[in-house]
N, C-alpha and C positions, 0 to 999 in steps of 0.2 A: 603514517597515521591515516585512517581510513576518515573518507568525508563523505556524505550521502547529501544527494542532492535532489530532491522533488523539484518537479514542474506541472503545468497543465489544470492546475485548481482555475477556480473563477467559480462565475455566477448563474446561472441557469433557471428555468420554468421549469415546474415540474413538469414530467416526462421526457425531461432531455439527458443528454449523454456528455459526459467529458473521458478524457483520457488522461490517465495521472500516468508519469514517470520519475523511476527513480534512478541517476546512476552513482554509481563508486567509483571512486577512486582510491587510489592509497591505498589498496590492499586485495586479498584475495576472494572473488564474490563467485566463483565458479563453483567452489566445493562446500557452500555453505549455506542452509537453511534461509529461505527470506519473506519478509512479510509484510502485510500493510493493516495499519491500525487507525484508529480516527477518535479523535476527541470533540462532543459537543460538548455546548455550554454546560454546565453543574455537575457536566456526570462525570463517567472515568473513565480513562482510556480504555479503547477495547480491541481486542483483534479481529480485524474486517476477513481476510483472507492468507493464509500463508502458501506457498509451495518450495516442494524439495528442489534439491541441484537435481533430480531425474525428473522432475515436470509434476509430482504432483500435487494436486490442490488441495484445499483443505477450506471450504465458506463457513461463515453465521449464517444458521438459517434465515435471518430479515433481508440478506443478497443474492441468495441463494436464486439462480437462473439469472440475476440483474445483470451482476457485474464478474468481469472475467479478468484472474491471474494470469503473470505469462514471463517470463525471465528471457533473456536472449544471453546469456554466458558467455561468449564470445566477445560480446559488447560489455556486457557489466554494468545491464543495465533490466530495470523489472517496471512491467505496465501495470496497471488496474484500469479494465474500462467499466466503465458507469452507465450502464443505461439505464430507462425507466423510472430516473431518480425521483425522490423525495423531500418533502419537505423534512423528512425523518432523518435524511441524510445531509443533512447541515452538520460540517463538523470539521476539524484541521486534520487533515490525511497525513499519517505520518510511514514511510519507510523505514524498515528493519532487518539488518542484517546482521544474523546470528555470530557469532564466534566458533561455532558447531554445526557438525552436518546434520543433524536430524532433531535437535531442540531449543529452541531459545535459552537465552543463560542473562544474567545479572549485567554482563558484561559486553552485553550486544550494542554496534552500532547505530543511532538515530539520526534520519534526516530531521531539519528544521523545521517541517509542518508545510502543507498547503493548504490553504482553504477552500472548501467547495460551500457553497451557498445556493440552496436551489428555495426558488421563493416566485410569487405569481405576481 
């Protein structure tokens, strides 16, 4: 059984930097689509960033130059770094890893959330 496991959330001033990671376990994370999403209060979850097993990225334009994807497959394990952040960017960071090479599906893996909080 696959288990995805975030770290690196906390608290922050705006214009500061965190560094989120997610690793896997229990399953196969090399040949598989992955991505990181984030939920604030009242809204809906959203997709922050994804990238393929060949490296590439795909941002929202509201991170777009902030924050950087990046997977190390070997490891089995995918970053999101944060700079520049926002008080816009309050929200539980969540990792995703497809069941699929090239699209999300119903049936994809979710880490547990980390919280990033950037606040003055």
């Amino acid at each position: 059984q696959v288990q995805l496991v975030e770290s690196g959330g906390g608290s922050v001033q705006p214009g500061g930097s965190l560094r989120l990671s997610c690793t896997a376990s229990g399953g196969i994370f090399s040949d598989k689509l992955t991505g990181w999403y984030r939920q604030a209060p009242g809204k809906q979850r959203e997709l922050v960033a994804r990238i393929t097993v060949g490296g590439t990225t795909h941002y929202i334009d509201s991170v777009k130059g902030r924050f950087t994807i990046s997977r190390d497959n070997t490891k089995n394990i995918m970053f999101l770094q944060l700079n520049s952040l926002s008080t816009e960017d309050t929200a539980v960071y969540y990792c995703r890893l497809s069941t699929e090479i090239w699209y999300f599906t119903e049936n994809d893996n979710w880490g547990q959330g980390t919280q990033v909080t950037v606040a003055s």
